[in-house]
TIRORO-943294 format. One record per residue: residue number from 1; residue in one letter; z, x, y of N, C-alpha, C in turn. Coordinates in pm, whole numbers. Atoms other than C-alpha are relative to their C-alpha. Last residue first. Layout:
N
(NUM, "A", (Z, X, Y), (Z, X, Y), (Z, X, Y))
...
% end
This chain:
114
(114, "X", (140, -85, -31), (-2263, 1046, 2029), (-64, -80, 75))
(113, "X", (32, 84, 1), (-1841, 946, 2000), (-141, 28, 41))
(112, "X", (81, -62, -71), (-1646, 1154, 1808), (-81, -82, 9))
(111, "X", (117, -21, 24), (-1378, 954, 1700), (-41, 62, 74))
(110, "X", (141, 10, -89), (-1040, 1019, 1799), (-105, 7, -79))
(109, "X", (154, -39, 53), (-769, 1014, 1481), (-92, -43, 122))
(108, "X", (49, 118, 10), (-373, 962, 1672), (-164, 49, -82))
(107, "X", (55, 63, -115), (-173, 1295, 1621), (-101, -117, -30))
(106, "X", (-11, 77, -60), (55, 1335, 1327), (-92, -77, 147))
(105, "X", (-97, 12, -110), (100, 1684, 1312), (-15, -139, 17))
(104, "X", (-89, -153, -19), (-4, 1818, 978), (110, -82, 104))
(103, "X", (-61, -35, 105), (-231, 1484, 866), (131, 97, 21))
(102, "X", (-39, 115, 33), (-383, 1386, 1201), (99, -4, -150))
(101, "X", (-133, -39, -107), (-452, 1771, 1292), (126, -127, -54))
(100, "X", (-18, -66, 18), (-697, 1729, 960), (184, 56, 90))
(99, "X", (-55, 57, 98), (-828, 1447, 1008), (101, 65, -6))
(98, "X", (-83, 118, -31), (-946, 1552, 1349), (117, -43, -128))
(97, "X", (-142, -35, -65), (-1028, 1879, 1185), (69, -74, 62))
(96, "X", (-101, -54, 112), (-1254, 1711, 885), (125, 24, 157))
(95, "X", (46, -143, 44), (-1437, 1517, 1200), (110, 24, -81))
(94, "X", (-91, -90, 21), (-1410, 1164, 1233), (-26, 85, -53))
(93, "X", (-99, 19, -141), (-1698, 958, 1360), (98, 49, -40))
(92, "X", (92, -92, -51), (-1887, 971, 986), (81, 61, 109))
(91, "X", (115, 7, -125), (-1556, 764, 914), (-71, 128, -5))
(90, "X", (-47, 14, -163), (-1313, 863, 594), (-159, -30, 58))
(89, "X", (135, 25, -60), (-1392, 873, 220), (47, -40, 144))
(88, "X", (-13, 95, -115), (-1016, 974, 28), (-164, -13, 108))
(87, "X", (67, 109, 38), (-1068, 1184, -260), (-16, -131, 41))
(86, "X", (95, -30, 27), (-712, 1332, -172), (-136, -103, -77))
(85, "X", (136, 48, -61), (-595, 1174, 105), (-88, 76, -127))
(84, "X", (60, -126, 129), (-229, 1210, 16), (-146, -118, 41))
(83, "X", (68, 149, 103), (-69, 1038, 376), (-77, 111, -134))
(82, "X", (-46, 21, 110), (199, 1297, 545), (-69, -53, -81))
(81, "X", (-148, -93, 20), (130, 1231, 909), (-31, -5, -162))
(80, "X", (-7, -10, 132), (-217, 1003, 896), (79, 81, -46))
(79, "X", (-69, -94, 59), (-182, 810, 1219), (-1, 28, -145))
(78, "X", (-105, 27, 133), (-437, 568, 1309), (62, 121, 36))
(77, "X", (-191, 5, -47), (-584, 573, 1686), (109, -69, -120))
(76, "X", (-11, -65, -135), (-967, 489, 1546), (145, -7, 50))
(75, "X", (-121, -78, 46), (-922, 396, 1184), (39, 74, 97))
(74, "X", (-19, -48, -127), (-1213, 118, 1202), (143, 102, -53))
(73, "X", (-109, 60, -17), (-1345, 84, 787), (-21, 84, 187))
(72, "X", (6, 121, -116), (-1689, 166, 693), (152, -64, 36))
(71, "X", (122, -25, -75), (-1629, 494, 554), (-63, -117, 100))
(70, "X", (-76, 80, -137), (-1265, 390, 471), (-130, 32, 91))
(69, "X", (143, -36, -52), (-1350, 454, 96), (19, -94, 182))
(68, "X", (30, 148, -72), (-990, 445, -71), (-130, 91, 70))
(67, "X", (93, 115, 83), (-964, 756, -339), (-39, -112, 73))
(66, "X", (41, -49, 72), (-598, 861, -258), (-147, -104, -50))
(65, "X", (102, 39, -5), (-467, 654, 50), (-101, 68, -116))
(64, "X", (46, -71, 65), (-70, 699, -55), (-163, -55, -10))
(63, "X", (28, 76, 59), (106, 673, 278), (-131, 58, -131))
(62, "X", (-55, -15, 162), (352, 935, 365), (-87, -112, -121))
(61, "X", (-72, -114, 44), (262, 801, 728), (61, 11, -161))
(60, "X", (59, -6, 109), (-12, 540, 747), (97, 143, -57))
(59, "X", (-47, -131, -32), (13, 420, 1157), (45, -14, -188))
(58, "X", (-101, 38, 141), (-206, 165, 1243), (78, 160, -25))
(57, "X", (-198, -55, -65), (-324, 226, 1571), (40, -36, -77))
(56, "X", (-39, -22, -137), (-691, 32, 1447), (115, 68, 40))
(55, "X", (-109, -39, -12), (-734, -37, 1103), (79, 69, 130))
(54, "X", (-18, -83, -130), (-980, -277, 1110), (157, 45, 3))
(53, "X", (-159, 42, -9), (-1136, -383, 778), (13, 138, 128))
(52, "X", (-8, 88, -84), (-1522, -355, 711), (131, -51, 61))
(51, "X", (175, 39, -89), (-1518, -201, 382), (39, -98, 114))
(50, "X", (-49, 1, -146), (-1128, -114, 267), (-140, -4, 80))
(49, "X", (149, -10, -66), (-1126, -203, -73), (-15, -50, 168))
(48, "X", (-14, 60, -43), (-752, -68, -201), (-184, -11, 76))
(47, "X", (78, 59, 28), (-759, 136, -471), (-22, -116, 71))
(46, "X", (110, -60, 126), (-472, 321, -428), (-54, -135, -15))
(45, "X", (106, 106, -41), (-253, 124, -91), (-135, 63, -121))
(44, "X", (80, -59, 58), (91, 308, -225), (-144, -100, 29))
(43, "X", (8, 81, 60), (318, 239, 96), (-94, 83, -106))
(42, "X", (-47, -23, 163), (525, 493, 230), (-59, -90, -64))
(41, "X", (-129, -127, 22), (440, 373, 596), (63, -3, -126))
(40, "X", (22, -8, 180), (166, 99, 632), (96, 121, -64))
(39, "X", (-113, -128, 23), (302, 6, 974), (-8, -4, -126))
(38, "X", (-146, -15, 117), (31, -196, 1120), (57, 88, -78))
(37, "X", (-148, -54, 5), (-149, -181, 1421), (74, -26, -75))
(36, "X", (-15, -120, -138), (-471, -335, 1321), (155, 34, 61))
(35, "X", (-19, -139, 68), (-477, -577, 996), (82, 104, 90))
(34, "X", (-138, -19, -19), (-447, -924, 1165), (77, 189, -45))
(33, "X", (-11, 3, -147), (-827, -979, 1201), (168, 64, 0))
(32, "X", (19, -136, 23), (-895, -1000, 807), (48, 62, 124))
(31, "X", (25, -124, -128), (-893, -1349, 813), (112, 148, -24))
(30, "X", (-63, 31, -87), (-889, -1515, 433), (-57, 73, 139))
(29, "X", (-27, 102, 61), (-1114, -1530, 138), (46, -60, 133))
(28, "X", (179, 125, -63), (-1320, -1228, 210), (48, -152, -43))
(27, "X", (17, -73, -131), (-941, -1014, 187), (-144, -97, 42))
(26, "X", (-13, 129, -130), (-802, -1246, -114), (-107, 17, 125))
(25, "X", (14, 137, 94), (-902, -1100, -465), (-7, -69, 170))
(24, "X", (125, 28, 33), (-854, -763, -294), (-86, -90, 11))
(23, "X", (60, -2, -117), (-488, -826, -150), (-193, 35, -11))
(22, "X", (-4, 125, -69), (-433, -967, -501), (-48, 14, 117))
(21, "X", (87, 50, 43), (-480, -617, -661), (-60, -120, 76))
(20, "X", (64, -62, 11), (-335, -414, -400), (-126, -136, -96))
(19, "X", (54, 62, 127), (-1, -579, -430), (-185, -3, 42))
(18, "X", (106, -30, 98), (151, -312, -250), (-88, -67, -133))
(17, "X", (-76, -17, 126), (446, -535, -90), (-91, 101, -119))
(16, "X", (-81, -17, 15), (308, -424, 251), (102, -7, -104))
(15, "X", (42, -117, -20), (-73, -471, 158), (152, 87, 8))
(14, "X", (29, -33, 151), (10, -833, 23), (-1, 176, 61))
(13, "X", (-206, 24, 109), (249, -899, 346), (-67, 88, -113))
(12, "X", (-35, -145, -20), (-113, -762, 548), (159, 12, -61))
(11, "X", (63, -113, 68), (-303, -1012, 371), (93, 150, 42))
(10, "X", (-20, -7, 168), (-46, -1306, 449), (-80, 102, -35))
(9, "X", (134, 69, 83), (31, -1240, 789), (-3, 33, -128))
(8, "X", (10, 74, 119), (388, -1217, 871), (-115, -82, -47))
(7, "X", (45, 183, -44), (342, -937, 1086), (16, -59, -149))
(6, "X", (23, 95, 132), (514, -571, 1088), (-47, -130, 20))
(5, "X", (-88, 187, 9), (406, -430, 1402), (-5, 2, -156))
(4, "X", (53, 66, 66), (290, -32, 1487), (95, -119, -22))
(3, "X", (-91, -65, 150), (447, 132, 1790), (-70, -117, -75))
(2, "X", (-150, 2, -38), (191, 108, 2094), (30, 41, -153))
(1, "X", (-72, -73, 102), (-172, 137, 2156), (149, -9, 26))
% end
């Protein structure tokens, strides 16, 4: 874990210019691998299909996840400071109050691990 990266991979450019649609169209097209620590900060990512995508120490502040289904997504050591979650589908493995601290204060999301 460290401070999140901008990279000049091409799915995570589309995700950084919010082109949402295209990053769709592409994500089973291209590698998907480059996702994890990235600095999705103020972005609007609505409607973004997030099955199987690793969001790892990404950090998602002010970001607008409204509605994304991250139930199968990784999101272990994200930050969700600020993000509008409403109608947002999170991990089994994250509890509401994890989410919850992760939203107010910023702290990293621990799964609960059984």
């Amino acid at each position: 874990m460290g401070k999140p990266t901008i990279s000049d991979d091409p799915l995570y450019q589309l995700l950084r210019n919010e082109d949402i649609k295209e990053f769709n169209e592409q994500r089973n097209t291209m590698n998907a691998d480059n996702l994890r620590s990235g600095d999705y900060r103020g972005r609007d990512l609505r409607n973004m299909e997030a099955q199987g995508l690793d969001f790892r120490d990404s950090y998602f502040r002010n970001t607008d996840l409204r509605g994304i289904d991250f139930r199968q997504s990784n999101l272990e050591g994200a930050s969700l400071i600020d993000a509008k979650v409403s109608g947002t589908y999170f991990p089994e493995a994250l509890s509401a109050e994890e989410i919850r601290l992760s939203l107010e204060t910023g702290t990293r999301l621990r799964y609960k691990h059984v």
